[in-house]
ROBA-995081 format. One record per atom (N, C-alpha, C): residue in three letters; x, y, z. Coordinates in steps of 0.05 Angstrom, whole numbers, plus 5000, padded with zeros to 4 digits. Example, Ala and Ser with C-alpha at 12.3 -4.5 7.8 and 13.67 -1.06 7.14 Angstrom:
! ROBA-995081
ala526448865156;ala524649105156;ala526449345156;ser525749555142;ser527349795143;ser525850015157;
! end
This chain:
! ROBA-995081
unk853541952955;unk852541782933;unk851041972913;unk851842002890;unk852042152879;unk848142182861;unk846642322863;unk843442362857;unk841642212873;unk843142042901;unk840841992908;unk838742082934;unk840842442937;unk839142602952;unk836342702942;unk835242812960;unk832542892959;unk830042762950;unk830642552954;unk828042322940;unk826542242969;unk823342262964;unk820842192990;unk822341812999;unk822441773024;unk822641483030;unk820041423039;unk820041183036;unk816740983050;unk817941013074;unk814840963097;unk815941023114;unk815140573121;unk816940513142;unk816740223142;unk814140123152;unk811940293163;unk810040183170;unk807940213140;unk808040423124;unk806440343102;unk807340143081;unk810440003082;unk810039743079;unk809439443084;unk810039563110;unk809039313134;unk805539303124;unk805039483123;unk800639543119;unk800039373095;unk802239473072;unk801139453045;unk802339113035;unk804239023051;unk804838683046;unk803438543059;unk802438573080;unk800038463098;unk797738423081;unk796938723065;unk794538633050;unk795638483028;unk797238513018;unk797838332994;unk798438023002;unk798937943027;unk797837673030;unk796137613024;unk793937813052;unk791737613043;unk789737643023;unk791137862995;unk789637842972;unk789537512960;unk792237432962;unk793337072952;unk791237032968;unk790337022991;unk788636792998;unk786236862987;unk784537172993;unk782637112987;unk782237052949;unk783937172934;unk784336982899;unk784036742903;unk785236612921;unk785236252917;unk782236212911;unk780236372936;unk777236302935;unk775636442913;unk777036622902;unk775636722873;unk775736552847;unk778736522843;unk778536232828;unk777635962827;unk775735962851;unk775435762848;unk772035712839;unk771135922840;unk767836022829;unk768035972805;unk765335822806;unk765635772775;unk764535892754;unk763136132762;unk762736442748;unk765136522740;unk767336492762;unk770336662752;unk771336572718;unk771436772710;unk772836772681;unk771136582659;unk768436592665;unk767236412649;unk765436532622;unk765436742617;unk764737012602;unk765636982568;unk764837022551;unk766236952529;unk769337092527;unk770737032508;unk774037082512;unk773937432492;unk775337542515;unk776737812506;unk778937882500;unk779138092487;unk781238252480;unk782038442488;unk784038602492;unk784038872494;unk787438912487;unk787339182488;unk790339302488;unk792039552498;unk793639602495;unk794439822509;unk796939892489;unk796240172474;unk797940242457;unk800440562467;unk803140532463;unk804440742479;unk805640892443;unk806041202456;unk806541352423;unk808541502441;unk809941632417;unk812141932423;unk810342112405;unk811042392421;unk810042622418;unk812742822404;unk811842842379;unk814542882362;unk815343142347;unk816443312351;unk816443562339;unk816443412304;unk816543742286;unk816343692263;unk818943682255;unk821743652269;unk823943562262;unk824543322271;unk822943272287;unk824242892288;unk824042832314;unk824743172339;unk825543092366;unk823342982386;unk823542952405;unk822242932428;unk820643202430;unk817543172440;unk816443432452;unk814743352470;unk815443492491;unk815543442521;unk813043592527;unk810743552517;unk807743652522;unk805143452520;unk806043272540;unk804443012542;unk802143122561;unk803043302580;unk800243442599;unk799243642580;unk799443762565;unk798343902536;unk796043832523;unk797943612509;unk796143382496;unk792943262509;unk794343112526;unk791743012544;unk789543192553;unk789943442551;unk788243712559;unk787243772536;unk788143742517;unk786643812494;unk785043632477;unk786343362479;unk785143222476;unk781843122488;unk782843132517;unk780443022533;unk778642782528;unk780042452526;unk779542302525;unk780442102548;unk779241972560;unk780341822584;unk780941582578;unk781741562550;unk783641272546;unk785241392538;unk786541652539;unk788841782534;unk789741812564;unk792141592568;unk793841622603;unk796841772594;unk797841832611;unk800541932611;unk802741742612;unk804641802607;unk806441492608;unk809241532620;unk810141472629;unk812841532656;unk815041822637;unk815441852606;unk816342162605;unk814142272583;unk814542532585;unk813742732579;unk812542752550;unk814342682537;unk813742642509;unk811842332511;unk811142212519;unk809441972510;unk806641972526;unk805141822505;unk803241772514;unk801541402519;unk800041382527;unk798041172525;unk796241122524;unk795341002500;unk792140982499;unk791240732501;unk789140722518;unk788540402527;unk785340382523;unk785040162502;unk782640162488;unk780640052495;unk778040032486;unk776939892489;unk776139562499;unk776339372513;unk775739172502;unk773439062486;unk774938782471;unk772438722448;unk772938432459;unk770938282448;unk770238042446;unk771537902426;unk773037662430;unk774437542408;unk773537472377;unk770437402385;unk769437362364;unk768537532344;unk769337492321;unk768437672300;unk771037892283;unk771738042282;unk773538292269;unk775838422299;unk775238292317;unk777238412337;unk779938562332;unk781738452320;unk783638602310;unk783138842296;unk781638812271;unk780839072249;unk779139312278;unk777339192296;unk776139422309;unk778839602324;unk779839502336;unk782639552362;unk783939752340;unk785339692319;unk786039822300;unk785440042292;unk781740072290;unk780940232287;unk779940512305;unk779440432334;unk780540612350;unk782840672355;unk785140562348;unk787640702349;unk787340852333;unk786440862317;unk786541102286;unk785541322293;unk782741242302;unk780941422317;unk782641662331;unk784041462363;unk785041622378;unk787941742371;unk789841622355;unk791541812331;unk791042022326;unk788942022311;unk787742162296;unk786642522313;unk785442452336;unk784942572353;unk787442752371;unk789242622371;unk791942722382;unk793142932353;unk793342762338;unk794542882312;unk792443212313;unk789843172307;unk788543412308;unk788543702330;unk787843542355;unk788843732377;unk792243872383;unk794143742359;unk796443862366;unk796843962328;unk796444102314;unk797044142288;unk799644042287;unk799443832254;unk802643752248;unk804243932246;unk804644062241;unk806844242237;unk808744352275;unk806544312285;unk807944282316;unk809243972333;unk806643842327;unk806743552352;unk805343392331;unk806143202328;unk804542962321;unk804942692332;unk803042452329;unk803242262354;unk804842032330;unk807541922344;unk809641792325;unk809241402337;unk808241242330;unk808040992341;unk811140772326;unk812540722350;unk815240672340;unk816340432362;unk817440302364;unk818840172389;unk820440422396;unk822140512382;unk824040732396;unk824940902372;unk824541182386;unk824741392367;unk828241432361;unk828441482338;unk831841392334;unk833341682341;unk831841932347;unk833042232352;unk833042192376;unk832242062394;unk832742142421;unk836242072428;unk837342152447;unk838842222462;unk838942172487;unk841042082507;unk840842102534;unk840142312550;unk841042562531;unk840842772549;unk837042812542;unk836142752529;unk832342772533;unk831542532554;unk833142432561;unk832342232570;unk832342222613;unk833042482619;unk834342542643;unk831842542667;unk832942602689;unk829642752705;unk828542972702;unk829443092682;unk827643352679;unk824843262649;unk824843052641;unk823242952623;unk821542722638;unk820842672658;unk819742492679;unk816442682683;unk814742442675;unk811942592680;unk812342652707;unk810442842718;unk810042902745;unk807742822753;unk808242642770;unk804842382773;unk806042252794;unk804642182814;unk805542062836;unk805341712834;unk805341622816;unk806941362804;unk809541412794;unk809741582778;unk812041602772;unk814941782783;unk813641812808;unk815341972833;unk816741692849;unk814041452855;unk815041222867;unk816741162851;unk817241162823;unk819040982808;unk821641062806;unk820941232800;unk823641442816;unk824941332836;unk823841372859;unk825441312881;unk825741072882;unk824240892875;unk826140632868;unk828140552857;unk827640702835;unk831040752816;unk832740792828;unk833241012850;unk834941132853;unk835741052881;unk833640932905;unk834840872924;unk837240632927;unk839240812948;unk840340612945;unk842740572928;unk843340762904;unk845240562886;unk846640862874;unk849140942869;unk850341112863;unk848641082834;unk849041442827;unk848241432797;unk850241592786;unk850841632762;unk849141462741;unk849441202746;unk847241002736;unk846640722730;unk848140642716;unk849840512709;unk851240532675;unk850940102669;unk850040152639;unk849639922635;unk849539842599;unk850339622591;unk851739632564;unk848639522547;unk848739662521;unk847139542497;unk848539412487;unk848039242475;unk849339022451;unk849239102419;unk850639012397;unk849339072376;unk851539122354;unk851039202330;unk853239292312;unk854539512318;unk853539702335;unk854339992347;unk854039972376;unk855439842395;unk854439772422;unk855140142436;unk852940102453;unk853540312472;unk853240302501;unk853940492515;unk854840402548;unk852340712547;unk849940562560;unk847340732573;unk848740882601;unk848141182613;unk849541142638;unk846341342645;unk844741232659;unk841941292674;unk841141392694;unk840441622700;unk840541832721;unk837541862729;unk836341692720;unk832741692719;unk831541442715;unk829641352728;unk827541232712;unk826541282689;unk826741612683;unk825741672655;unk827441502626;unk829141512633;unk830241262613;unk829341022604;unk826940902615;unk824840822592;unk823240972580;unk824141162569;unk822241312563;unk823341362527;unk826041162524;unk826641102500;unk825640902482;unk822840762495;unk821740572481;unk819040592482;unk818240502463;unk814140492470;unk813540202458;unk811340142459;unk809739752466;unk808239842459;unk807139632444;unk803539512437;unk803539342449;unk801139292484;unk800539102494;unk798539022497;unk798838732490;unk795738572472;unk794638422491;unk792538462512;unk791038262528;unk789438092515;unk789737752526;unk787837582520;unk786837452545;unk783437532552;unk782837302579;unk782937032569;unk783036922590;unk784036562592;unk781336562622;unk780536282605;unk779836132633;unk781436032652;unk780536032676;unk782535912696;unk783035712698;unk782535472686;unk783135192687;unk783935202666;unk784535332646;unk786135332619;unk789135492621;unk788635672639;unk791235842644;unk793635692642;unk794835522655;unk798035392658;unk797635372634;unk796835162611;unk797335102587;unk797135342572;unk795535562563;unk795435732556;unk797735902550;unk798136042584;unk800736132588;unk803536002582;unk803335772588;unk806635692563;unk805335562544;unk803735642522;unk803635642494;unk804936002489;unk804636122507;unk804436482506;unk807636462509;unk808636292517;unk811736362533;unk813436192505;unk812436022494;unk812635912460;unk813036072440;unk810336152438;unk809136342414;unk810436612414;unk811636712445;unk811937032433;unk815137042422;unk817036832416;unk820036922396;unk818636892376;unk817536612360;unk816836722334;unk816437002321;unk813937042337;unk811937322337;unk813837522341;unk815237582349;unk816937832367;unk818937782340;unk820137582335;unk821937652311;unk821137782279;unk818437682278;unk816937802260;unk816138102257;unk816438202287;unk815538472288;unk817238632298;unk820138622303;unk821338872312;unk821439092298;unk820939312318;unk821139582309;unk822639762321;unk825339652336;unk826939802355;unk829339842353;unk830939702323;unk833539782332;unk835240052315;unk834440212314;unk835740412333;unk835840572350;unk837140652376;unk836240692392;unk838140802403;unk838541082418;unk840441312424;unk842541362408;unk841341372381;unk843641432354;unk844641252350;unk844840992353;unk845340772351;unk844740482337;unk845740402320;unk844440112309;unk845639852324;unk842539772340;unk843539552358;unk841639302357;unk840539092371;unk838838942369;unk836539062350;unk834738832338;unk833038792315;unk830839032341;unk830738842366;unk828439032387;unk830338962412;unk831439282407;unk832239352431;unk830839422451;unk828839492445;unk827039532473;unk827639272495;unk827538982489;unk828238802501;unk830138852525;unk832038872516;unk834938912530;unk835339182546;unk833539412533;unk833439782545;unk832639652575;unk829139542575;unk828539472592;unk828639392621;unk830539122607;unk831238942627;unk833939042639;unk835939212631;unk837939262647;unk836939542652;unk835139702638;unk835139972646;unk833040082680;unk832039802684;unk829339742706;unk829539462719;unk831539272710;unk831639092720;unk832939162744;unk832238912766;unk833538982795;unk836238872791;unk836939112807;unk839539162802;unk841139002829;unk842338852832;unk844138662850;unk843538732881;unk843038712897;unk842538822927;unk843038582943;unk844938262931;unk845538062949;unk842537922951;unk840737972944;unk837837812955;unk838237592933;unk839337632909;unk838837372894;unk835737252885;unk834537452875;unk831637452868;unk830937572842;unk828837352828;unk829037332796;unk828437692791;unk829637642763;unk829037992765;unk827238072756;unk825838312766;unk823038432763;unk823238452736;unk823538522714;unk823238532685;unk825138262674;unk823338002666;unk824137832655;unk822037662638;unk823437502629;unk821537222609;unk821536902632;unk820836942641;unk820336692654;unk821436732675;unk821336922691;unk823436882720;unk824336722730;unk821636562735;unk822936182751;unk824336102734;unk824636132710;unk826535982697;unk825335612688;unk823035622693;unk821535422688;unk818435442669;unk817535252661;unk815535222653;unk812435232670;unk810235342668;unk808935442697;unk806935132705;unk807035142720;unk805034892733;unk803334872757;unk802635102765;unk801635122779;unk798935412785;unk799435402760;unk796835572749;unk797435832758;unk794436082746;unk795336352759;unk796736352779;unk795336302801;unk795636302829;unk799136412840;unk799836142827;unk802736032828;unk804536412823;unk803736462794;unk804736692785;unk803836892806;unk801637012806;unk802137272834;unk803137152862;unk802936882871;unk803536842893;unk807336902884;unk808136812869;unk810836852867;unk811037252865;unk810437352854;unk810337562851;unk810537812876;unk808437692895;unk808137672929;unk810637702943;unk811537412944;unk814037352953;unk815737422950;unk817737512927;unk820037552899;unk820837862910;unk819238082906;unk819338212898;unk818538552928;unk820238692932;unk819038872937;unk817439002932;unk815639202958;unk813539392954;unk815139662932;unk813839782917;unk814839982901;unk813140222915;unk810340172918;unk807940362917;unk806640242932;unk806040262956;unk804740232982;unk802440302981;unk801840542962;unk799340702968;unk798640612936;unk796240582942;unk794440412925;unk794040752894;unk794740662873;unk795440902857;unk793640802827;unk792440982815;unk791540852788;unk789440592792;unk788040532810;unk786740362809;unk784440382819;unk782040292798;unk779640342803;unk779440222835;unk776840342848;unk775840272870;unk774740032875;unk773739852896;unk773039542897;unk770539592893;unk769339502870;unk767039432860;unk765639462885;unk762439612883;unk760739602899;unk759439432903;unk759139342928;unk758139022935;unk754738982924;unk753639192921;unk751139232907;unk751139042882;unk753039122871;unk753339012840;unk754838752839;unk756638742854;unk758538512851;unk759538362879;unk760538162882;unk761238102903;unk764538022903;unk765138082881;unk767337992866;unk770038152872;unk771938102896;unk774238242906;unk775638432886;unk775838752895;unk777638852881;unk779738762874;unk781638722907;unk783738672905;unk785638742900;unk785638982901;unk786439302893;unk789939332902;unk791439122928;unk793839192934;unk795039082920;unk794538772901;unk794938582887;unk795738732858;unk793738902847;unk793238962824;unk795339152817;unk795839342844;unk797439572842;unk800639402847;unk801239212861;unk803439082863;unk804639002839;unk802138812822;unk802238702799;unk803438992772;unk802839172780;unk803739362762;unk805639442758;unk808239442781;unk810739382780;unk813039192780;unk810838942768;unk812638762757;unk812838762730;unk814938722712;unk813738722687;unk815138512672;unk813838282675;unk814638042664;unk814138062622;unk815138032609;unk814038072583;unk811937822583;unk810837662592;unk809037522598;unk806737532627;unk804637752624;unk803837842654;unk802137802662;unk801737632694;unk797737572688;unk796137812700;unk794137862691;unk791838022696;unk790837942713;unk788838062737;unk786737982753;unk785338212754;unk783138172742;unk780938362735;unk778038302742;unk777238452766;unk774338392783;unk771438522768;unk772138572734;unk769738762726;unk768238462714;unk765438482728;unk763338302720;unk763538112738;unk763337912731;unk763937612752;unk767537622750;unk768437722741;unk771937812744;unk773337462726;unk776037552716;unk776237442694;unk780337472701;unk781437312694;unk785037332692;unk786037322659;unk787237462645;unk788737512635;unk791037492624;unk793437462595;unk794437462598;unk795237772582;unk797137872596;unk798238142585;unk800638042568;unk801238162529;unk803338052522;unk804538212522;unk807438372533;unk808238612530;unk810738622512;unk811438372503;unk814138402481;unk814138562453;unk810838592449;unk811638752419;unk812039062421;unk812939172398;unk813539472402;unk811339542388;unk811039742388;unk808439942378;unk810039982352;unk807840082329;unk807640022300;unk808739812290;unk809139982265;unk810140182251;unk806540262240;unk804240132238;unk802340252235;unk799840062250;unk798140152239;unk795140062262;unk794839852254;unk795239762226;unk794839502216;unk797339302220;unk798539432222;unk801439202230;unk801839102257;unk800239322273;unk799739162302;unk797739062300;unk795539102287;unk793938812297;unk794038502276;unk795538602256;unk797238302248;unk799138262272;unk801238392277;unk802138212301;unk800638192329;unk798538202335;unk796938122356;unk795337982351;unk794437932327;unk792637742313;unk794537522312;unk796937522307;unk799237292295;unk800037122331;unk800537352346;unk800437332373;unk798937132388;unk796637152393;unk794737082401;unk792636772388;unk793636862364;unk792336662345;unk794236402348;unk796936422349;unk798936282354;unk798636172382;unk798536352403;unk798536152423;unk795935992429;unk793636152426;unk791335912421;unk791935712413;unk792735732380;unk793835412374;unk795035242382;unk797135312394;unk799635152404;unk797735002432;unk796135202446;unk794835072480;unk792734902458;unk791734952442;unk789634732442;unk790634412426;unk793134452415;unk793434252401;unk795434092417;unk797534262436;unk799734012448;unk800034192477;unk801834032501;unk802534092527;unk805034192513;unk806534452510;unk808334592503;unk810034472516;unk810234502547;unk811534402568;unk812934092568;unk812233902552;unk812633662549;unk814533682521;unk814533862515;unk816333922483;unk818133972480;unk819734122498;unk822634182497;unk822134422523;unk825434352540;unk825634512559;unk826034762561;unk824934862580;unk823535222588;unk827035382582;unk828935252574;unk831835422573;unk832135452541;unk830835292528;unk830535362500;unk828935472488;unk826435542500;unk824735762492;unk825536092510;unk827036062528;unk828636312536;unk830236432517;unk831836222514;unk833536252497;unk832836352461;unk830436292458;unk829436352439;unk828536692438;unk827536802460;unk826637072461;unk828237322462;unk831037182466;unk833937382466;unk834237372440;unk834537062425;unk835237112393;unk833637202385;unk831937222378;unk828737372364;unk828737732371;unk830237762397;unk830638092396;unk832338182391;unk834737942387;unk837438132371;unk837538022343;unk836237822336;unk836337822308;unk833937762283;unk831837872307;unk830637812281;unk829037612266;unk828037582236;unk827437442228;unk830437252214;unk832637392219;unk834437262223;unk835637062233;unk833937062254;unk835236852286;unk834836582287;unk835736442290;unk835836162294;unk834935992318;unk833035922315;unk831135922331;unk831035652352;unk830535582368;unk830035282381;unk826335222376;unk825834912366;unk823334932360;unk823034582360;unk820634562371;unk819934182369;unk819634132346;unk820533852337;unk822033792319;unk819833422316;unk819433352299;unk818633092297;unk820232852277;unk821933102264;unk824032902243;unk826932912252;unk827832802263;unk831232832269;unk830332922298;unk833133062304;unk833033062346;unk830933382338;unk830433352362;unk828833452373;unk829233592404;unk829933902401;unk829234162389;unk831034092371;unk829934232337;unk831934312324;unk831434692320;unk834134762304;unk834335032303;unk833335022268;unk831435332272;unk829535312251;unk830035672244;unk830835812220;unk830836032219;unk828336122222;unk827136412232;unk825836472246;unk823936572218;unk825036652202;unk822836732180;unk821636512164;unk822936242164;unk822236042152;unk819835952185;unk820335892199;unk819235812224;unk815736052224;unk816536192215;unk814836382220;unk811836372189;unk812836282168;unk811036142153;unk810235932160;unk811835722170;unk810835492187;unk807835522197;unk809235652217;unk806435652237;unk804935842236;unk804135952204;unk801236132207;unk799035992198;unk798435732191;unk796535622186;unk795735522218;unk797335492237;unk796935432263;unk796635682284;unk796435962272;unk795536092283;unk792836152267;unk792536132243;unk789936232235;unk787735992246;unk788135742255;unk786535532264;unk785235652299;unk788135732305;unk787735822337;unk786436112341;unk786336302313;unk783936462314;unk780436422304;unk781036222281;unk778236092285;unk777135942310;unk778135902317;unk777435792347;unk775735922357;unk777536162359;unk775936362382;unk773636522361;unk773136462346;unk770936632328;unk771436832306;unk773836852317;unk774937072290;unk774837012258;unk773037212253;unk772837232222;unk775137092195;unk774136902182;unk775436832166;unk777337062148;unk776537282138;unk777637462130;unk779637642134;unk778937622172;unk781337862181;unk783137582188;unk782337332196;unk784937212200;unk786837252176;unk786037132152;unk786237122119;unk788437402116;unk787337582131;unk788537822111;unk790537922136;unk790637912156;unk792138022178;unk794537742179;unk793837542178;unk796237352171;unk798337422153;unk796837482126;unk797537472095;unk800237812109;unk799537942118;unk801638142134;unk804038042140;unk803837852156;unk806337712170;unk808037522158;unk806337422138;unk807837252121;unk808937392098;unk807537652090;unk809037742073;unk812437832082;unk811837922118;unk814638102118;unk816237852121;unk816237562125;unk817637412122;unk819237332105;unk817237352085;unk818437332059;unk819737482043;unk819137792043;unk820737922040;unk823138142062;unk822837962089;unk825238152103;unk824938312115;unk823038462111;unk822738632112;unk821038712143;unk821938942171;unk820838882191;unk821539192187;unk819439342211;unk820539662220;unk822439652230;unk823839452237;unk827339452249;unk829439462215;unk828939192199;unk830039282182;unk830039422159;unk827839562160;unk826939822142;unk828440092158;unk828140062187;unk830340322195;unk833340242190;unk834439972185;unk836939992177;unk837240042151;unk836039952129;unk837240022108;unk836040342101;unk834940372117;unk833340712107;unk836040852119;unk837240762137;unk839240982153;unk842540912134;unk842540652124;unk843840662108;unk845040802080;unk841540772073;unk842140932043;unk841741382052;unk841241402065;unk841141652081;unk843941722082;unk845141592107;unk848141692109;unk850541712084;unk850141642066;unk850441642035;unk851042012030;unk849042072041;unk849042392043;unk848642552063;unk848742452089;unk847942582110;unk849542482131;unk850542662149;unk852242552180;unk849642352183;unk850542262205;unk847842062235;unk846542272232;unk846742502257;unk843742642259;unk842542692245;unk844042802230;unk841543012202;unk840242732191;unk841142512184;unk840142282178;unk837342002192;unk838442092219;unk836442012241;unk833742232239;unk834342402228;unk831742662235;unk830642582209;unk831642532186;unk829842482160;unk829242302164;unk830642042170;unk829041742177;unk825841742194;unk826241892214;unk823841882233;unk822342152230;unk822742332204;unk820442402191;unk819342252169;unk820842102159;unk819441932132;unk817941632149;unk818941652165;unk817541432192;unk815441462182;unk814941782199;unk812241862212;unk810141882188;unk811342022169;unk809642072140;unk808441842129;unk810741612125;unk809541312115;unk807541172143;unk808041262166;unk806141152182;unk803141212183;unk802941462167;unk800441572177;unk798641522153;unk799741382134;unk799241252105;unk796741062113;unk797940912131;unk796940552146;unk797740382129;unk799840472106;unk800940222097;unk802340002107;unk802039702110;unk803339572132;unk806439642122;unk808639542141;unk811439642141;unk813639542105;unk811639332107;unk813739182087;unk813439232057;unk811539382046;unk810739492028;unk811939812022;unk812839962052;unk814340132042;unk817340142022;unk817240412017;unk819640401997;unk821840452017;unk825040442009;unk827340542019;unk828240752003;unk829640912017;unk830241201995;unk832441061974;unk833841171961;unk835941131942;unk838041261951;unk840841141957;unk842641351957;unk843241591927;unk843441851945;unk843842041927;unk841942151917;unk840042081914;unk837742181902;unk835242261926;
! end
């Protein structure tokens, strides 16, 4: 079987150890949730932003342990290859400028990366997917060396002849053939946490399972991707077939999806990690990346530490959190957007995000609105097309779902997200002006997906693909570091 010598195996008793405790994490959560300290804290934010590390021609540069050394910031993490990074920020409190602050330590920590590596060598590129990469950057020799990303590895690989080979969709389809885990390592995410109370969670969470096609069609920044013009956000689709579980006869929802059950949730967190428990194999036995169980001095509040680390290898684009810092608090993680095209364009779409699903949980039961196969169905159109896409949406005039184009749908409902950010305290201004973002690219079209098509359009005018992919994702980087939002950039001119 062709690469899948020389990889460490678990041995069966440190899974037998590590599912044992992940039972009885489900039980002892049932009794955390049910305190009524748990999650009762005012509502937070946070995020987690992923970048490419980019020579000054466009390519991949494979000095992410570099970086982080020179940098020396510990919200700078490493990210499964070489060339990328992660910076995971601060949390803030909903109330007040939240978005504009988040934004502004990304700049910060940009900024900081940008300096410790002079442009003219490395600079930090925020993109769904960098359009120079290649399969061949994409191999095991571009795989951080970190013992998370050794487990993932051998998950990939046990087991299944390689290469992996698996098809993109698109105007230029291509046949991926995957010899690594490092092969996500063709996409990067902006992931936007919002805590939820626990008796608000089910409703919450499918307003979140609603709200993110609009949102997500508004913001793709991914299609092109291994020389290729394919989905609006291909990251969607890289993902899910490039890490999704791959067939083994068990017949079990797949670890990278939008709704696994295939249903609307009803049965609160719980329901979600207990399914999670069940579903899904051990990846990482040994407890990896995760803070230690709060000292009982301070807290009494379960780490829960086998849970947390389990929870890390699922990656639902809808994910819940269980987080023991303070009286401890659940989460939802949104992981469908891509990172940029700038600091301000992500926190319009996390502001649009978030603000949106607030609205939707406080005003109606989503769940009672139209069935959980047409808001699925909605998150596939929204990543292959766009503000294009044709959308499924409750309807009060005629039947009901009707199909609503996604850029019209998407002016719709920003007065219903700016309501669902006053809610939570957020400043009249940054809603006002981080809205006024999203509605502009609606209106005019305009997304980091289709600003890389017509930029690669009027390019090839004069240039093969490569030489054309390497100017595109230097004029990327140049207009990114502007902070002009995406839709306000120019397109080059053919010929000129």
């Amino acid at each position: 079987m062709e690469g899948t010598e020389g990889h460490e195996t678990l041995r069966q008793w440190e899974i037998d150890v590590f599912r044992t405790r992940l039972r009885a994490s489900i039980a002892e959560l049932e009794g955390v949730l049910r305190r009524p300290e748990f999650g009762a804290a005012s509502t937070t934010l946070g995020g987690e932003l992923e970048l490419f590390l980019v020579h000054g021609d466009g390519s991949a540069a494979l000095v992410g342990d570099v970086v982080r050394t020179a940098v020396a910031d510990e919200r700078v993490a490493p990210e499964v290859d070489r060339f990328l990074l992660e910076v995971n920020l601060t949390p803030v409190r909903a109330a007040g400028a939240p978005f504009r602050s988040m934004a502004a330590e990304s700049g910060e920590v940009l900024a900081a990366i940008a300096d410790a590596t002079p442009r003219s060598a490395v600079e930090p590129v925020t993109i769904g997917s960098l359009p120079t990469l290649t399969s061949a950057d994409v191999g095991p020799g571009a795989l951080t060396p970190c013992p998370r990303y050794r487990a993932l590895e051998r998950a990939f690989t046990a087991g299944h002849p390689l290469p992996f080979a698996f098809t993109l969709d698109g105007a230029e389809p291509t046949t991926v053939r995957a010899r690594s885990v490092a092969v996500q390592g063709v996409s990067c995410s902006w992931q936007v946490h919002l805590s939820v109370a626990t008796d608000a969670f089910t409703r919450t969470y499918n307003a979140a399972q609603l709200a993110t096609s609009p949102v997500l069609a508004a913001a793709c920044n991914s299609s092109l991707m291994l020389g290729r013009r394919l989905w609006q956000e291909t990251r969607i689709p890289m993902y899910e077939h490039g890490f999704g579980d791959r067939s083994d006869g068990a017949h079990r929802p797949p670890r990278v999806a939008f709704g696994p059950s295939g249903r609307w949730l009803v049965g609160g967190v719980r329901q979600l990690f207990e399914n999670a428990v069940r579903w899904y194999d051990v990846l990482e036995p040994v407890v990896l990346d995760i803070p230690p169980r709060p000292d009982a001095a301070d807290t009494d509040v379960p780490g829960l530490r086998e849970l947390r680390a389990h929870m890390s290898t699922v990656w639902w684009w809808n994910r819940p959190v269980y987080d023991p810092s303070g009286h401890g608090h659940v989460r939802i993680e949104f992981r469908a957007l891509p990172s940029g095209p700038t600091t301000v364009d992500m926190a319009a779409n996390g502001a649009f995000l978030v603000g949106l699903t607030t609205g939707l949980a406080a005003k109606t039961d989503v769940a009672t609105l139209l069935p959980f196969t047409y808001a699925q169905e909605n998150f596939y159109l929204a990543a292959e097309n766009g503000l294009d896409a044709r959308l499924w949406w409750p309807s009060t005039v005629g039947e009901s779902p009707a199909r609503r184009r996604a850029a019209d749908l998407v002016r719709e409902l920003l007065p219903l997200a700016a309501a669902g950010l006053r809610s939570l305290g957020v400043d009249r201004e940054e809603c006002e002006s981080l809205l006024a973002i999203i509605h502009a690219r609606a209106t005019t079209g305009i997304t980091g997906a289709t600003w890389q098509h017509r930029t690669l359009a009027a390019l090839e005018h004069d240039f093969g693909r490569a030489d054309a992919l390497r100017t595109l994702t230097r004029t990327y980087a140049d207009l990114s570091r502007t902070g002009a939002p995406v839709h306000t950039w120019p397109v080059p001119t053919p010929g000129l």
